[in-house]
C-alpha positions in Angstrom: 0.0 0.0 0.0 2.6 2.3 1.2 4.3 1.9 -2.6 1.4 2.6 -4.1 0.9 5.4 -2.2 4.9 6.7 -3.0 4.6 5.9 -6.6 1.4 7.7 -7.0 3.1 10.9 -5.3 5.9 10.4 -7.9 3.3 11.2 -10.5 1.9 13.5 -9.4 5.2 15.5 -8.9 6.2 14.9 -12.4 2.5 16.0 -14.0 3.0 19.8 -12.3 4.4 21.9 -14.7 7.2 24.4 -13.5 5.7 28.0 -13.3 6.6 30.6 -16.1 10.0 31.9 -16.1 9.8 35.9 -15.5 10.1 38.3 -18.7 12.2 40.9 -18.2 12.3 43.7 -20.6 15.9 43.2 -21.9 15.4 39.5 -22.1 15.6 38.0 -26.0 12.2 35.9 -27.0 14.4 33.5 -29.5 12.8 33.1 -33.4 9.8 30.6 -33.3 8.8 31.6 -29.8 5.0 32.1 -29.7 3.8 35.3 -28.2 0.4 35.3 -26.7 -1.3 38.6 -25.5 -3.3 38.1 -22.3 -6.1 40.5 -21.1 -8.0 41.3 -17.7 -11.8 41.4 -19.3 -13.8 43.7 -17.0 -16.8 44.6 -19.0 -19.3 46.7 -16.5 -22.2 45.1 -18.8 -21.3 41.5 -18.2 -19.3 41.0 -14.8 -19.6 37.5 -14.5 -17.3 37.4 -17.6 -14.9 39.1 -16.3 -11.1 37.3 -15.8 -8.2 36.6 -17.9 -8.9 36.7 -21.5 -6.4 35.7 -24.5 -7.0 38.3 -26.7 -7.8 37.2 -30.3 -4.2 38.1 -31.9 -1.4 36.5 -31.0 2.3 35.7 -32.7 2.4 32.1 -34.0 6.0 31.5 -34.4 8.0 34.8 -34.1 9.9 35.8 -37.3 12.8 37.8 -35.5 14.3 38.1 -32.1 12.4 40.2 -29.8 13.0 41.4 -26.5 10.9 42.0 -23.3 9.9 45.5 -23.8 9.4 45.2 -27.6 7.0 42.5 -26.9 4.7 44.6 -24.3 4.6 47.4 -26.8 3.1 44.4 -29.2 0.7 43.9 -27.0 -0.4 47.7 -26.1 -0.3 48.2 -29.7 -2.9 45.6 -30.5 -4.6 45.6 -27.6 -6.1 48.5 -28.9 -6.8 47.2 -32.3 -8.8 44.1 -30.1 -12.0 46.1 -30.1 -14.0 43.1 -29.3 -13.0 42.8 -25.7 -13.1 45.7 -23.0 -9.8 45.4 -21.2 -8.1 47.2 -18.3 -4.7 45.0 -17.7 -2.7 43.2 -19.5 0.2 40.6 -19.7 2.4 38.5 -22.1 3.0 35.1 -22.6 5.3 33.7 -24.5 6.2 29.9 -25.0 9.7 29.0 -26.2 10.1 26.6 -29.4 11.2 23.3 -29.1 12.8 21.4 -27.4 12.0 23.5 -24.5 8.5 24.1 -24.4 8.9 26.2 -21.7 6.7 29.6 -20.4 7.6 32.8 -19.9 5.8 35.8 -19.2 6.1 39.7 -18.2 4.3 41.8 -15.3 0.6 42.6 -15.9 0.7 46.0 -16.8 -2.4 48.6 -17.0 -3.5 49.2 -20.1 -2.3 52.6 -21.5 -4.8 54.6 -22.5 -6.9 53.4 -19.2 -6.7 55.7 -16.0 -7.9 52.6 -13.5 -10.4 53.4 -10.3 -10.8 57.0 -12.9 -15.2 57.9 -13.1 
């Protein structure tokens, strides 16, 4: 029983995925990274939507190098172009390519042209 027990544990340590790694703003996103644009939905017209949105444009596989920053302008930039969501914050997520698979992402950030708590 007690093996059972221990192997199952094993598992389940080896399903949890490591957290993101942190994007800084002069970190490089290598070519064929995919560069996702995540949004806090707040809606006033629909509050039990609201919650962390991927907005509808996104980077499949990233032509060039890209750092940090260049990325989070990205994302302001078409965040405003995403005129089907209302959106306050935002973040960045970007998965590397393979072999490494793995996350990274930046700060949530307020969206620019959006004075927060402002009537």
């Amino acid at each position: 029983m007690k093996s059972c027990l221990c192997l199952l544990a094993l598992f389940g340590l080896l399903a949890c995925s490591a957290p993101p790694l942190w994007l800084n703003d002069h970190d490089v996103i290598p070519v064929g990274s995919r560069v996702e644009f995540l949004i806090w939905h707040d809606h006033p017209a629909r509050p039990k939507q609201s919650g962390w949105r991927e907005s509808n444009i996104h980077i499949a596989s990233l032509p060039r190098p890209m750092t940090g920053e260049e990325a989070r302008h990205w994302a302001e930039g078409v965040g405003v172009r995403d005129a089907k969501m209302a959106w306050t914050h935002y973040y960045v997520l970007v998965t590397l390519p393979k072999p490494e698979r793995r996350a990274m992402r930046t700060a949530m950030y307020p969206r620019p042209a959006v004075v927060v708590g402002a009537k």
